[in-house]
C-alpha positions as CSV (number, residue, x, y, z in Angstrom):
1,X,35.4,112.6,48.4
2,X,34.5,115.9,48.9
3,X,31.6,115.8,46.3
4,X,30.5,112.9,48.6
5,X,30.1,114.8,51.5
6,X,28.6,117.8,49.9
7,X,25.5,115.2,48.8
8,X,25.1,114.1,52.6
9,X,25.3,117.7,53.9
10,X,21.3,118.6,52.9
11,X,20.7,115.5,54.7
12,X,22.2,116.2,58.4
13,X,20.0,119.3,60.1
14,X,22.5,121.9,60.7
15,X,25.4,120.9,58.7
16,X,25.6,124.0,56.7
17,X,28.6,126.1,58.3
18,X,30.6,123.4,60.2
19,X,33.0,121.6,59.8
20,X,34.8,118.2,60.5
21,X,38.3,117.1,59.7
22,X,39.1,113.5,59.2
23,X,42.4,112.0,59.6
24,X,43.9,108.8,58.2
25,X,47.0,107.7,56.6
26,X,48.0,107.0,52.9
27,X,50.2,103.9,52.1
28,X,52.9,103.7,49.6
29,X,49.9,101.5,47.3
30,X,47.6,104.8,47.9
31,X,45.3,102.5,50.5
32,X,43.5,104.8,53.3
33,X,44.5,103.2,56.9
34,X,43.9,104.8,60.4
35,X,40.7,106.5,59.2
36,X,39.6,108.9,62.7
37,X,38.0,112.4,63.0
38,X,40.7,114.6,63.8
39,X,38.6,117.5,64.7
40,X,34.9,116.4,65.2
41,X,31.9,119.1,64.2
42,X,30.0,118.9,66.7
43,X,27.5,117.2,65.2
44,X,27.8,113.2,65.1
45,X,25.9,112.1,62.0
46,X,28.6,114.8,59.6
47,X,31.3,113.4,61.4
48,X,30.2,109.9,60.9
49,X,29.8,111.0,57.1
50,X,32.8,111.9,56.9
51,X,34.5,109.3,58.2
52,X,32.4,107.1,56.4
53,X,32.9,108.9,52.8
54,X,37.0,108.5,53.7
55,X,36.5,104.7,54.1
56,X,34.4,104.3,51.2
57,X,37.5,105.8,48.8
58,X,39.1,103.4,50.3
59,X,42.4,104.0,48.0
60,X,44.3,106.8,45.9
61,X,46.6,106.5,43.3
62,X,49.8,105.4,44.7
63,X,52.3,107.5,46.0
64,X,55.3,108.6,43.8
65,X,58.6,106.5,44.7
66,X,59.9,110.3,45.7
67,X,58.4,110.5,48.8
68,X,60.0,109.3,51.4
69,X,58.5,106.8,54.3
């Protein structure tokens, strides 16, 4: 994900320097739910990236029957 939003960076004027943090949950089958921006940039086309590049990845490996709910 992060490679992702490194590509879109050059494109958004002023992205260089900023930063956005997205927030979502990851269930037990490693699917990406409540995608949101946590902490928006500033600028709204990064944090639409971002947001974007989080529901694109749309799943992770599952989680490991350790962890807890």
């Amino acid at each position: 994900m992060p490679r992702l939003i490194d590509l879109t960076l050059p494109l958004i004027p002023g992205a260089r320097g900023v930063s956005v943090d997205p927030k979502f949950t990851i269930e037990r089958d490693g699917s990406l739910t409540n995608v949101q921006v946590f902490q928006p940039s500033g600028l709204v086309a990064l944090d639409m990236a971002a947001h974007r590049a989080v529901l694109i990845t749309q799943r992770v490996p599952p989680l490991p029957a350790q962890f807890s709910n």
